[in-house]
Every structure is written in structure tokens, then in C-alpha cells.
SETIVO-422651 format. One record per residue (C-alpha): x, y, z; residue number from 0. Coordinates in steps of 0.02 Angstrom, whole numbers, plus 50000, padded with zeros to 5 digits. Example, Ala and Ser with C-alpha at 12.3 -4.5 7.8 and 13.67 -1.06 7.14 Angstrom:
2
{east:50615	north:49775	up:50390	i:0} $
{east:50684	north:49947	up:50357	i:1} $
***
This chain:
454
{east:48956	north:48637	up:55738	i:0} $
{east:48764	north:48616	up:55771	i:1} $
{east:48657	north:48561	up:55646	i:2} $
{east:48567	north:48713	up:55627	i:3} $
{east:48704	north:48819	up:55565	i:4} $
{east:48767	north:48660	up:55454	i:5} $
{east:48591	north:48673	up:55382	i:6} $
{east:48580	north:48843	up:55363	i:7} $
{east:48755	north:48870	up:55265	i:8} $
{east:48720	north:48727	up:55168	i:9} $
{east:48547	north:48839	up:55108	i:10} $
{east:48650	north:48989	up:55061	i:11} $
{east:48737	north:48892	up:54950	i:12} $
{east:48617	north:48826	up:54843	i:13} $
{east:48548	north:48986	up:54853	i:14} $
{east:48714	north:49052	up:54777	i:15} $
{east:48708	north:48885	up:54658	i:16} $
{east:48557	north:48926	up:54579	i:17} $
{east:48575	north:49120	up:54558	i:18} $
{east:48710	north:49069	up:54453	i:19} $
{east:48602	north:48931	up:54345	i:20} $
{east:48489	north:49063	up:54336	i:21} $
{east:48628	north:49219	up:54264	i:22} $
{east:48715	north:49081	up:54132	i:23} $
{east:48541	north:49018	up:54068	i:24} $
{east:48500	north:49196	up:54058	i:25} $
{east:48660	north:49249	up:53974	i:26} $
{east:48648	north:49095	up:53842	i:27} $
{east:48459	north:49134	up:53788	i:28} $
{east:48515	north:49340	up:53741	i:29} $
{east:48673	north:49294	up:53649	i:30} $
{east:48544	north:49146	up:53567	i:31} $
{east:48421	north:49290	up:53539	i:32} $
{east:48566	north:49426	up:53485	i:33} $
{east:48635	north:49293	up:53348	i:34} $
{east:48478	north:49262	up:53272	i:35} $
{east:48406	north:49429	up:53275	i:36} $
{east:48559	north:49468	up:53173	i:37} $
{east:48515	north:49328	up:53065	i:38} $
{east:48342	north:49375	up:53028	i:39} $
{east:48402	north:49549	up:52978	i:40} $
{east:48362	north:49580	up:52774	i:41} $
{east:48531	north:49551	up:52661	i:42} $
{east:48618	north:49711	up:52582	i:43} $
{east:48549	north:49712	up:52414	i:44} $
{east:48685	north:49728	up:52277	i:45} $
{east:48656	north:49865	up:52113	i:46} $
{east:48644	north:49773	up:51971	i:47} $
{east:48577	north:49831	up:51774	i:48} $
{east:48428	north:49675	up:51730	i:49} $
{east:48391	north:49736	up:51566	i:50} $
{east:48481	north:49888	up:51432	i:51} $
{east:48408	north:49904	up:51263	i:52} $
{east:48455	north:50038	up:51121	i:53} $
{east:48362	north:50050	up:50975	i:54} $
{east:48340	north:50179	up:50826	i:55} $
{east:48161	north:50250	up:50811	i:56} $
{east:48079	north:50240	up:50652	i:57} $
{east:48007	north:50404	up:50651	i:58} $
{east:48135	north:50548	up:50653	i:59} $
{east:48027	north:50703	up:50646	i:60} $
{east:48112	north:50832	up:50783	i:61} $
{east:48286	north:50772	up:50753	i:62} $
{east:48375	north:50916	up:50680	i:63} $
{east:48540	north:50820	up:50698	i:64} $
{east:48580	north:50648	up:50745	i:65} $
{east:48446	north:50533	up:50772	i:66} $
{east:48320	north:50501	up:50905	i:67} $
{east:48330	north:50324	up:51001	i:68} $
{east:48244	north:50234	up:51130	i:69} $
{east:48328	north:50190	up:51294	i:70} $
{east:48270	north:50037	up:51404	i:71} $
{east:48313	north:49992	up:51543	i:72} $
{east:48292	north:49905	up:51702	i:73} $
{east:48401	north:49920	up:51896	i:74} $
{east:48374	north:49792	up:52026	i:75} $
{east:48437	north:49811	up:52196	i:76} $
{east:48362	north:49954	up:52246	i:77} $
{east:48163	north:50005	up:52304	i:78} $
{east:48041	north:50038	up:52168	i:79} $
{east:48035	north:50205	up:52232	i:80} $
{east:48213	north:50243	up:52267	i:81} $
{east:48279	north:50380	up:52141	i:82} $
{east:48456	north:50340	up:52022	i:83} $
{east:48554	north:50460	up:51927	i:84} $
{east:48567	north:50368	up:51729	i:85} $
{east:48700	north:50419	up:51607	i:86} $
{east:48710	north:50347	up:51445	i:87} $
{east:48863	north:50354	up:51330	i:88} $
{east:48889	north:50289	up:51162	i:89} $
{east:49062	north:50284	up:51023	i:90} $
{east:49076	north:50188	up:50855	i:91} $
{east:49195	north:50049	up:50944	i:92} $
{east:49170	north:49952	up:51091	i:93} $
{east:49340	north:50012	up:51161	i:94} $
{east:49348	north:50191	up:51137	i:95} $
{east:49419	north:50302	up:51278	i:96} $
{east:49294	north:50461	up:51225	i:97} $
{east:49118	north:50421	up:51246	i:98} $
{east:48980	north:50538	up:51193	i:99} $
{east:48867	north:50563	up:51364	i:100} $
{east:48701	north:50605	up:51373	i:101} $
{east:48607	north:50616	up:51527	i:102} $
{east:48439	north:50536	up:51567	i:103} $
{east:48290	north:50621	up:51648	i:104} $
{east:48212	north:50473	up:51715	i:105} $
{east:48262	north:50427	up:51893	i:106} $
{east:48162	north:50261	up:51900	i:107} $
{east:48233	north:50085	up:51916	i:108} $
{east:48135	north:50036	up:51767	i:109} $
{east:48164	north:50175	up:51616	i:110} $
{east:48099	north:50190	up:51448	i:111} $
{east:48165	north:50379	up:51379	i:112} $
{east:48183	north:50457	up:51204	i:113} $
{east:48354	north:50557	up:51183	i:114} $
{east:48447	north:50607	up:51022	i:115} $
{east:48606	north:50530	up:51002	i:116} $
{east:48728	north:50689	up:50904	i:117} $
{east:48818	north:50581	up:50761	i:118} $
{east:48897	north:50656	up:50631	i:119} $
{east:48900	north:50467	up:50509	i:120} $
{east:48769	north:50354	up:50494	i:121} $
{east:48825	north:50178	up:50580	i:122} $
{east:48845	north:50063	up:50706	i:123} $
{east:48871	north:50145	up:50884	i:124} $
{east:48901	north:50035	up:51057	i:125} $
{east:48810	north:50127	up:51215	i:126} $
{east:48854	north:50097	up:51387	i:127} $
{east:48712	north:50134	up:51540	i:128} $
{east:48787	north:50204	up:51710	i:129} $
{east:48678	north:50217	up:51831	i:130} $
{east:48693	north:50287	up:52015	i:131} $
{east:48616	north:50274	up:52179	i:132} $
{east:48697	north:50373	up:52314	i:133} $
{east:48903	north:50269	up:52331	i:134} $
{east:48840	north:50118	up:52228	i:135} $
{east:48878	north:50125	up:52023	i:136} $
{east:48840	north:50007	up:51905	i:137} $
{east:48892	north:50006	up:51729	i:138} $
{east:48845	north:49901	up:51582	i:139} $
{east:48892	north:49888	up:51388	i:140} $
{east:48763	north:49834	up:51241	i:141} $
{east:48883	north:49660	up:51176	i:142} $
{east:48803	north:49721	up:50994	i:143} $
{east:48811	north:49886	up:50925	i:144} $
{east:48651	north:49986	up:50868	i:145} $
{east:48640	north:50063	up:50684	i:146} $
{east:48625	north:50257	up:50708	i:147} $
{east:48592	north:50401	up:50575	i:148} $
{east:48688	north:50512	up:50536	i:149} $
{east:48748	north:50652	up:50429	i:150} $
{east:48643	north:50801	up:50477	i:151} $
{east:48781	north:50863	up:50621	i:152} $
{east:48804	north:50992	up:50530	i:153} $
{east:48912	north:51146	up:50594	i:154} $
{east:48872	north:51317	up:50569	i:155} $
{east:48812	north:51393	up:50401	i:156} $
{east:48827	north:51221	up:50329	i:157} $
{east:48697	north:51168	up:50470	i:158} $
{east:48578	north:51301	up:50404	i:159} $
{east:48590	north:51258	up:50235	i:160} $
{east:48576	north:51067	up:50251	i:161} $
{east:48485	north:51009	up:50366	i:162} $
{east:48438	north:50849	up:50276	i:163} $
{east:48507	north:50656	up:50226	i:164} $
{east:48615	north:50614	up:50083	i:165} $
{east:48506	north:50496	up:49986	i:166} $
{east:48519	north:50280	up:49989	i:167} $
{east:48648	north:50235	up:49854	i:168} $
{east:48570	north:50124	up:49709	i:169} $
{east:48627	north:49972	up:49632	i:170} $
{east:48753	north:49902	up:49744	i:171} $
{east:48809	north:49725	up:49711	i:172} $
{east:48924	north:49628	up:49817	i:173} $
{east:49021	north:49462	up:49772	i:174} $
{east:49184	north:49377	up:49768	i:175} $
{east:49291	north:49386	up:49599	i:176} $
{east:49457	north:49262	up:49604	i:177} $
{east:49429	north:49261	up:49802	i:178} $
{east:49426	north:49434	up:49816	i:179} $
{east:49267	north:49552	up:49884	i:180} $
{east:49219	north:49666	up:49741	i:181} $
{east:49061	north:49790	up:49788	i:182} $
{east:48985	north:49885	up:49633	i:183} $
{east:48857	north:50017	up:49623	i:184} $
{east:48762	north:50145	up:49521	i:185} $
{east:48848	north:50307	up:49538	i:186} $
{east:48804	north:50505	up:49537	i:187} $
{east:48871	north:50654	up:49461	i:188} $
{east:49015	north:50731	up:49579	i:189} $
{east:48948	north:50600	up:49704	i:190} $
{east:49086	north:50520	up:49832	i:191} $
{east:49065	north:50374	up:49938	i:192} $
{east:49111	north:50276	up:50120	i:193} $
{east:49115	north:50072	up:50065	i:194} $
{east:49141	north:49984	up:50233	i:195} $
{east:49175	north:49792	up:50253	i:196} $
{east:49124	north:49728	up:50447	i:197} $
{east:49117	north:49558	up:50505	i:198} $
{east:48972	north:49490	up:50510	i:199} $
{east:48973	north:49433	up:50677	i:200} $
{east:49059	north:49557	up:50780	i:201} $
{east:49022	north:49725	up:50671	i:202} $
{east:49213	north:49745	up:50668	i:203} $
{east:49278	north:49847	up:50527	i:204} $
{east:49391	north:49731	up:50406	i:205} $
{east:49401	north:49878	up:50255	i:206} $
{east:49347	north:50047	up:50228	i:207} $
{east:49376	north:50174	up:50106	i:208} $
{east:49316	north:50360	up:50047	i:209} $
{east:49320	north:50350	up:49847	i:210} $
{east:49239	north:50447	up:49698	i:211} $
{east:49236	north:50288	up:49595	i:212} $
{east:49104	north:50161	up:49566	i:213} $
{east:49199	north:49996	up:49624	i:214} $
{east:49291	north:49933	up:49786	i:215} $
{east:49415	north:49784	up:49775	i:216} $
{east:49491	north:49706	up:49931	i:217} $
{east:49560	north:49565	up:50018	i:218} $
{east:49456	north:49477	up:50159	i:219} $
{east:49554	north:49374	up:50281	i:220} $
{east:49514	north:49161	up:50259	i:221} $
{east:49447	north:49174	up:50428	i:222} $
{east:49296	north:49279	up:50410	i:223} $
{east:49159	north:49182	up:50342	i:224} $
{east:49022	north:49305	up:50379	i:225} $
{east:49052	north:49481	up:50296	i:226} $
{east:48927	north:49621	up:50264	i:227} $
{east:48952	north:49778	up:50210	i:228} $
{east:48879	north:49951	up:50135	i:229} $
{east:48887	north:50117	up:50040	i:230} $
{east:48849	north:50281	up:50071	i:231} $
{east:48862	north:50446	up:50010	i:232} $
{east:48952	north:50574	up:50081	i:233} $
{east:48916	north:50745	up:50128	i:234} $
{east:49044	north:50904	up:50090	i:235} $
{east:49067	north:50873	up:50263	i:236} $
{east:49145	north:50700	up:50243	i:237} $
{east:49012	north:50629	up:50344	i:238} $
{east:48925	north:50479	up:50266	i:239} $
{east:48738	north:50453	up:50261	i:240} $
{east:48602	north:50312	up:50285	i:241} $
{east:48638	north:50156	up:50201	i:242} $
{east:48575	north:49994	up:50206	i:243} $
{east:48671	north:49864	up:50253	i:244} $
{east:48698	north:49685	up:50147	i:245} $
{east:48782	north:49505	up:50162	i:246} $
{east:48904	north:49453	up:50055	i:247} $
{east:48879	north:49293	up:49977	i:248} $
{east:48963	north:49134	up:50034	i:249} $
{east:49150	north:49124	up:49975	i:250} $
{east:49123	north:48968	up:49852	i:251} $
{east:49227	north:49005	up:49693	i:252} $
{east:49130	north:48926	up:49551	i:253} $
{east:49169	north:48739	up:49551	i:254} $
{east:49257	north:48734	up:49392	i:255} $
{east:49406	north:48662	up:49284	i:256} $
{east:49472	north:48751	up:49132	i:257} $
{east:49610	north:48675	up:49035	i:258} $
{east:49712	north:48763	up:48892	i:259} $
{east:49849	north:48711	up:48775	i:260} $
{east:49983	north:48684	up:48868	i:261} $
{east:50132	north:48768	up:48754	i:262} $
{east:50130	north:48954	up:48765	i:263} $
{east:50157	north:48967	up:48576	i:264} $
{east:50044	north:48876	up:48433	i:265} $
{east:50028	north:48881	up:48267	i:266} $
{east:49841	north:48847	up:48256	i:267} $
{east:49711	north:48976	up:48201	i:268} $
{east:49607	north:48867	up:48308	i:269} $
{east:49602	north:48787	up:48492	i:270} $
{east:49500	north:48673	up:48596	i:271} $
{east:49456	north:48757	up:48783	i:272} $
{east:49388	north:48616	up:48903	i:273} $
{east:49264	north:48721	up:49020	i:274} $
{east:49204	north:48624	up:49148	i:275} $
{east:49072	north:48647	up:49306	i:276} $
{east:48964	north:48581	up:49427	i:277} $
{east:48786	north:48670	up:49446	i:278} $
{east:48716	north:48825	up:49365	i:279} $
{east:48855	north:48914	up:49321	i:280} $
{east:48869	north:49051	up:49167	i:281} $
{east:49027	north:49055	up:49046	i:282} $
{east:49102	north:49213	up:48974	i:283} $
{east:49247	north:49185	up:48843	i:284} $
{east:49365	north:49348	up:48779	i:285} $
{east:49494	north:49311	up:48655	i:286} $
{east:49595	north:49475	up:48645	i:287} $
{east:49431	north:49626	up:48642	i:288} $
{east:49332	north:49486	up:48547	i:289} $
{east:49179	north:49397	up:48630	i:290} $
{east:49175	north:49203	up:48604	i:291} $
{east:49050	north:49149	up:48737	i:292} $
{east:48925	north:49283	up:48811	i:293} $
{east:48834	north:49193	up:48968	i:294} $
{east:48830	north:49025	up:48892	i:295} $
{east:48777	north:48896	up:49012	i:296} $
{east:48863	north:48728	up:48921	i:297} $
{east:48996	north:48661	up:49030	i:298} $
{east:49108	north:48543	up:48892	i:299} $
{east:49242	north:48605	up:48735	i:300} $
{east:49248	north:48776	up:48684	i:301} $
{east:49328	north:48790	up:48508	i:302} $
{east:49390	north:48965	up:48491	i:303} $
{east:49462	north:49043	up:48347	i:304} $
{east:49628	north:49129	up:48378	i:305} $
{east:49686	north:49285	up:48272	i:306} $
{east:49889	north:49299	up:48248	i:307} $
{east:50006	north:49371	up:48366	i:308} $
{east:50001	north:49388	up:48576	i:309} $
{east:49834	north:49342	up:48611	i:310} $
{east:49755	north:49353	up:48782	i:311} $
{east:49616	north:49235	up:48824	i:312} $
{east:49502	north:49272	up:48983	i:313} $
{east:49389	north:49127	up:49037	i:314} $
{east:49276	north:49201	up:49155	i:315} $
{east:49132	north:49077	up:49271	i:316} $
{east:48987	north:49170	up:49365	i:317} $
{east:48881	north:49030	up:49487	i:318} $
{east:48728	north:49069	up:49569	i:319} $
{east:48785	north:49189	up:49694	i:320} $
{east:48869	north:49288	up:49578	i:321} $
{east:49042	north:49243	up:49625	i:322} $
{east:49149	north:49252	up:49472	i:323} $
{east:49328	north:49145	up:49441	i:324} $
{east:49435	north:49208	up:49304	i:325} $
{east:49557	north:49079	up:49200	i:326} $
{east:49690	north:49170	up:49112	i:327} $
{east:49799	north:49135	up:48971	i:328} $
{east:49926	north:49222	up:48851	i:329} $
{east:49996	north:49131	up:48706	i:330} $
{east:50072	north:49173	up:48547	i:331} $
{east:50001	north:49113	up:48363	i:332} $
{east:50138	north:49099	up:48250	i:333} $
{east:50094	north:49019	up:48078	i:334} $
{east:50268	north:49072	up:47998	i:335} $
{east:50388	north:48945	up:47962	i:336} $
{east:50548	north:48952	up:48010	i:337} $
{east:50701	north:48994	up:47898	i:338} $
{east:50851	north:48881	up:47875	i:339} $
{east:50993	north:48944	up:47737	i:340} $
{east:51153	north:48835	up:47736	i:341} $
{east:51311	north:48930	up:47697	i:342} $
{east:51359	north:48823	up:47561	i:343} $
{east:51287	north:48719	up:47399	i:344} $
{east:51309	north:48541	up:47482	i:345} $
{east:51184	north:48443	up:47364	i:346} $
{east:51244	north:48346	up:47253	i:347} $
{east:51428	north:48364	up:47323	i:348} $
{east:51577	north:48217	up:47315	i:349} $
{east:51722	north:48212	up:47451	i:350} $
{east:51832	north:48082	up:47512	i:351} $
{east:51836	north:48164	up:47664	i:352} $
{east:51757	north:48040	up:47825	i:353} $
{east:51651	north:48190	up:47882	i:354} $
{east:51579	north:48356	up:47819	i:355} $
{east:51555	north:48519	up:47940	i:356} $
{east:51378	north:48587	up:47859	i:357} $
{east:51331	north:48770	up:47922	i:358} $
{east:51216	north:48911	up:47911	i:359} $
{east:51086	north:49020	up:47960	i:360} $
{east:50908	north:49018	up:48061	i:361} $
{east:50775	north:49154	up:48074	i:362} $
{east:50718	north:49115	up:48250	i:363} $
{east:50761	north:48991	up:48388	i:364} $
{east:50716	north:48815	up:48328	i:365} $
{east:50766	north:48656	up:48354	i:366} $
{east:50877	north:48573	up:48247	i:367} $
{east:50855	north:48380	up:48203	i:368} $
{east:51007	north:48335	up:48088	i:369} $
{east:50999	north:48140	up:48054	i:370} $
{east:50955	north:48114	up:48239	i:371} $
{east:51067	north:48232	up:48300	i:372} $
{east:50972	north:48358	up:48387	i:373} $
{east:51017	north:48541	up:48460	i:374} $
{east:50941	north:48690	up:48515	i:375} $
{east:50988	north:48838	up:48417	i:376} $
{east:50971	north:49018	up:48442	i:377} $
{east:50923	north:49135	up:48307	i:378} $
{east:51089	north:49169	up:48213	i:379} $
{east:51225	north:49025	up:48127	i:380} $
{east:51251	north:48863	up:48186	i:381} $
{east:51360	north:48717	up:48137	i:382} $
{east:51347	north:48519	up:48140	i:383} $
{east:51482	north:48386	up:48066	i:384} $
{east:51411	north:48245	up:47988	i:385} $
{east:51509	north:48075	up:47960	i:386} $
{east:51499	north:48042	up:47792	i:387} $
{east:51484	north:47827	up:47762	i:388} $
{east:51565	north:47768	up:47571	i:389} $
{east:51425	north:47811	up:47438	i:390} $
{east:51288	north:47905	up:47445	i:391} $
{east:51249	north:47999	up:47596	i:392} $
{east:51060	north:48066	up:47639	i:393} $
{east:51080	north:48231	up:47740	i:394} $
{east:50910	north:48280	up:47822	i:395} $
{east:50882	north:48450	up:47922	i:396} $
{east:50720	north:48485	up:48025	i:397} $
{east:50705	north:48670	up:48094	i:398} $
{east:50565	north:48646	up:48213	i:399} $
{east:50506	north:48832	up:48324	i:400} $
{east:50410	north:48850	up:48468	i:401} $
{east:50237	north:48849	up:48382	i:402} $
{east:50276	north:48698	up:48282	i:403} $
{east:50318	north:48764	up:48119	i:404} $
{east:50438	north:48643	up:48041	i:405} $
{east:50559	north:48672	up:47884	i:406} $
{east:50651	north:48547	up:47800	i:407} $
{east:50832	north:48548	up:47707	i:408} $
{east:50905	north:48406	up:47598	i:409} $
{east:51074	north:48350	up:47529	i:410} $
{east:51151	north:48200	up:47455	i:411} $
{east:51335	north:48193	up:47486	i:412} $
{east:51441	north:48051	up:47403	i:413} $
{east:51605	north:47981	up:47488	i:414} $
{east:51720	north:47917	up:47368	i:415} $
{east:51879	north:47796	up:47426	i:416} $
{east:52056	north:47866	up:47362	i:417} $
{east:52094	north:47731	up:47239	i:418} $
{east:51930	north:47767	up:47155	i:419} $
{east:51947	north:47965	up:47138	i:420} $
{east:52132	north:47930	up:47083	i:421} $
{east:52074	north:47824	up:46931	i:422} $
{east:51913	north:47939	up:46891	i:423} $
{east:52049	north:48080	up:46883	i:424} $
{east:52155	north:47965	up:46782	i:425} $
{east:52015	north:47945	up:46679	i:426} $
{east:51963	north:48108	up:46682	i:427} $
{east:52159	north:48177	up:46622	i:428} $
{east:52169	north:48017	up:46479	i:429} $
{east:52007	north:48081	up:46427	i:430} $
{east:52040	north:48275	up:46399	i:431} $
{east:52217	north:48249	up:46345	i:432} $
{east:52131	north:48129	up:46211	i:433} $
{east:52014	north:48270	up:46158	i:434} $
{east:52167	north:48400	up:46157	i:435} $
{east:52260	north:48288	up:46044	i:436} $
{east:52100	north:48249	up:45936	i:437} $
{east:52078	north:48434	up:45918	i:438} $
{east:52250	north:48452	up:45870	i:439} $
{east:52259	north:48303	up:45740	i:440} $
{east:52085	north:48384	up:45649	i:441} $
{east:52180	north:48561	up:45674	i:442} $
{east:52310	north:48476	up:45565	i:443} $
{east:52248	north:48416	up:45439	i:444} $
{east:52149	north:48548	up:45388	i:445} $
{east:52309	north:48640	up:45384	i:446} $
{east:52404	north:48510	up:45256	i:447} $
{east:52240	north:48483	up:45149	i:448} $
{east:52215	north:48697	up:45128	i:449} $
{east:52407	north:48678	up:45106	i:450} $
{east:52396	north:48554	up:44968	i:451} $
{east:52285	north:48642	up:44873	i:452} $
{east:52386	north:48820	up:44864	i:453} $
***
């Protein structure tokens, strides 16, 4: 082949050659350029609620029922100017199923609106904010609840005729009395009340109750250190007004030690109470209706003077939070001796016999000591035998009852051998046949002298 075409086919291909440098350099630079174009392109930005705040206005002219509230709020992930669709909903508890709704005018991303919020009871409400921009929602709940007032939903004629508050309830007075919460307050004619316990850090209810008295005892679980509560008047509605709402103190029962006799009957007209306390603390003694210690603030012996009969004694300690223990105790003063009649005259008596079976009668249930023989008797007869030693024999009986009261029985009992009692009743026959025949011999001789004479 000549050199000319050799030179000329070797041209066309590196002709060919670099077209196709030129195509796959070409190709690589637009997918390079395609890639990052699609990597410079701005990031989809994501719905999200920055800021929600509720709150209660202070001035309430305007609402003619419920209670007119601020809403705050702020949306991020949209343009300043882009336009959302806010609802906000609200319910006493944070996991209701039926939320109230009311719908915002404000189509902002950042919103600051008045609405009323329709409540029939003054109280703690959660809200919830949903807001909407075109296929993206985004929903958010309030972790606290807001305080909301109430009580002038009113339906119909009632609405006409009532259109205000029921009034703050006065005097109320929270504390713990022997671990229990006890809420007080100053009452009204025909008035009726809501008393609600929450805890103090979640606003859950622990108690409620709708009463027409003046006082509220309940039980507070150990766990809940933090309790407030409140009381409010209710409407002929049953809805419940304003109210204010207060702490309990903290539960710390007085840090106190009472002792008291430890028998259950006495027969003292007077006992010794040991009261004693750490810190300011207040003492209040009852004996039965009768006041021994009115707010005294000496912690050391108490005498107290005890009438007879069941007797109830109430020991009651206040501290500084107003926290009150109570120490009871019931007793019984009985003064009264008990009664011990035997059945039979044994004083003074003389047997042969090795023992002696002495019984009788008690008044009450005692205990019997018999010359260290002991047993408990029941009100009614007993029985003990004694073993009688030769001679004299000192029989002692103790009746001792539950207060203390003792009585006290005595008998000598002598113990004669057989030998002994045979020649005392030798004696004892020598000595009135001797008088018979004396008798007889004077008898006698009167008879022959008076004969004589004739």
C-alpha cells in the first residue's frame, strides 16, 4: 500500500479518536453540571409550630360567656407571606377525644389574636394549635394547661338572667390533719361548692367533690408531694366559678411524742401526759368536752385531771404550717373497790382436816392472790383449797381489778392433830358431865334440907 493512503487512513482515525475525546469530555462536564445544579437547588422546607402561647386576659369586658384569651403563635417553614389556615382547640384534659374548636382569623406565620374560649367552669383547659398550609399540617399541644373562667355559659332564660360570676369563696384554709388533706372555708347561705385537689406538677385531678358543707376530707396518695387545690361556688347550673388557686403545705406531721398510761383502766383522778415536740408547735388537750390545754406552747408533762367513768382524751399538735396530729386515748377511771364475800365464817375456825376448800363471791373480774396462789377470776364464785400446816394458819386474800383497786380478806384457821382433839373432847365431856353431876348433887340437897325441915 503506498504511503499516501497509509498516511491518510491513519488521519481519519485520529480524526475519529478525538471526536470521541471530545463527545465523553463533553458528556462528563453536563452530568458534572446536571448533579450539581441539583445540588445547589434550595431544600424542601418542613412545617413546623416555633412558638404557641395561651393566656387569660385580664380584662374581660365583651365576654358575655366564657372568657377572652390571647393566642400566640409562631410557623416556620413557610414564606413570611405565604397564607395558613389556624384552628385552635382546647378540653379540660390533655387526652380528651372532643375538643372545643375555634377558628383563627389570622393567616400569618407569626399570630397574635383575641378569641373567647365558651367554658361553662372556671379551670384549667389544655389547647392544641393546628395549622395548615395547602397538604402540610402541623399540630401542637400547650405541655401546661391555662386557667380559664368560667360560669357565665349560661343557656337560655338562665343566660338572660345571669349573666355574671359567682363570687371568690372566703376563708379557705388548707392543711394536713393525721396525714390527711382537710380544706376549710367560710360558707354562704344556700351556697354549694366544687373543692378540687390537682397535683401540683401536672394539674392532674387527685379529688373532687360538689358539697353544701363547709369542710373536705380526703386521702392524698404518698407519692404526691406537690398538691394545690381550690373552691368555688357553684351556679344553679352546676357550673363552678372563679377561684383562686393555693398550695398545700408540706406533708410534715408535727414532730411529736405523746405518751399515756399504758393500762386502759386507772383508778387515779389524776394522770401525767408526756407531750413532747421539736419547734414551734401549739398543744390542744380535751378530756371528755372539757378543755385542759388551749394552744399552749410547753412541750414537757401535762397533768390532767380525769372525771369518773369512760373518758376520752384527744391530744391534738398544730406546727407552723398548720398541720395538725391527733393522739387518742380512751380509758376507764374506776375508784370503786372491788367486792370479795366468802361463803362461809372461816375466821377463827379449828379442823384437823390437812386442807380447807374456802369459796365465795366477787363483784367484778379481779385477780385473786391467795397466799401466793394466784388466779384470774371472773365476776361470779370462785373456789381455792388451802393446805392447812399444824397450828395456826394465816389465810390472806387480795382481790386486785383492772384499775388497781385492791380488797383484802383475812382468816386464821387452826389444825389440830387427832390425839389432841380426842383429849380436848375428853376434856371437854369430863368437864360437862362434872357440871351435870354438880348440878345434880346441889339439886339434892336442897331437896333433903327443904325435906328435913317439913
Amino acid at each position: 500500500m503506498p504511503d499516501f493512503w497509509l498516511s491518510k487512513s491513519m488521519k481519519k482515525r485520529s480524526i475519529r479518536f478525538l471526536v470521541f475525546l471530545v463527545l465523553f469530555f463533553a458528556m462528563v462536564i453536563l452530568i458534572d453540571k446536571t448533579v450539581h445544579a441539583k445540588a445547589a437547588s434550595p431544600k424542601e422546607m418542613v412545617l413546623k409550630v416555633n412558638s404557641f402561647l395561651v393566656e387569660q386576659d385580664e380584662v374581660q369586658d365583651g365576654a358575655t360567656c366564657g372568657a377572652i384569651v390571647t393566642v400566640k403563635l409562631g410557623i416556620t417553614g413557610v414564606d413570611k407571606n405565604a397564607k395558613l389556615n389556624h384552628a385552635i382547640y382546647y378540653s379540660p384534659a390533655k387526652t380528651d377525644v372532643d375538643w372545643a374548636e375555634v377558628k383563627l382569623k389570622s393567616t400569618g406565620a407569626e399570630v397574635v389574636e383575641k378569641i373567647i374560649v365558651r367554658v361553662p367552669n372556671s379551670g384549667y383547659y389544655y389547647f392544641k394549635i393546628i395549622s395548615k398550609k395547602g397538604k402540610k399540617t402541623v399540630e401542637k399541644i400547650i405541655d401546661f394547661p391555662v386557667y380559664v373562667s368560667g360560669d357565665r355559659y349560661l343557656a337560655g332564660i338562665e343566660f338572660m338572667r345571669d349573666r355574671g360570676k359567682q363570687p371568690l369563696v372566703e376563708g379557705i384554709l388548707g392543711r394536713y390533719v393525721d396525714d390527711k388533706a382537710e380544706i376549710t372555708w367560710n360558707g354562704t347561705e344556700n351556697g354549694r361548692y366544687l373543692v378540687r385537689l390537682y397535683n401540683g406538677y401536672t394539674m392532674e385531678t387527685i379529688s373532687e367533690k360538689y358539697t353544701d358543707e363547709t369542710r373536705y376530707i380526703t386521702d392524698v396518695p404518698k407519692e404526691i408531694e406537690n398538691v394545690a387545690y381550690f373552691v368555688a361556688h357553684i351556679n344553679q347550673n352546676g357550673n363552678n366559678g372563679d377561684f383562686i388557686l393555693y398550695n398545700m403545705p408540706e406533708r410534715n406531721s408535727p414532730n411529736a411524742i405523746v405518751r399515756f398510761p399504758a393500762r386502759n383502766t386507772v383508778n387515779d383522778e389524776e394522770i401525767s401526759i408526756d407531750v413532747l415536740f421539736t419547734g414551734e408547735c401549739k398543744v390542744d388537750i380535751i378530756v371528755n368536752d372539757t378543755v385542759e390545754a388551749d394552744g399552749s406552747e410547753a412541750s414537757g408533762t401535762y397533768n390532767i385531771i380525769l372525771p369518773e367513768g369512760d373518758v376520752k382524751i384527744i391530744v391534738s399538735i398544730t406546727d407552723e404550717a398548720g398541720n395538725v396530729k391527733n393522739y387518742i386515748k380512751e380509758l376507764k377511771v374506776d375508784a370503786t373497790k372491788p367486792k370479795v364475800v366468802l361463803d362461809k365464817v372461816i375466821d377463827g375456825a379449828v379442823t384437823t382436816d390437812n386442807t380447807i376448800d374456802i369459796t365465795g363471791e366477787c363483784s367484778e373480774d379481779v385477780t385473786l392472790i391467795m397466799n401466793g396462789q394466784k388466779k384470774e377470776v371472773k365476776k361470779g364464785s370462785f373456789s381455792f383449797t388451802q393446805n392447812l400446816s399444824i397450828g395456826e394458819n394465816d389465810i390472806k386474800i387480795q382481790a386486785i381489778d383492772s384499775a388497781g383497786n385492791k380488797s383484802n380478806v383475812r382468816a386464821v384457821i387452826t389444825r389440830e392433830t387427832e390425839h389432841k382433839r380426842s383429849m380436848k373432847a375428853t376434856m371437854l365431856v369430863g368437864t360437862t358431865f362434872g357440871i351435870i353431876f354438880l348440878a345434880y348433887i346441889v339439886t339434892f340437897s336442897g331437896w333433903i334440907v327443904k325435906k328435913r325441915k317439913n
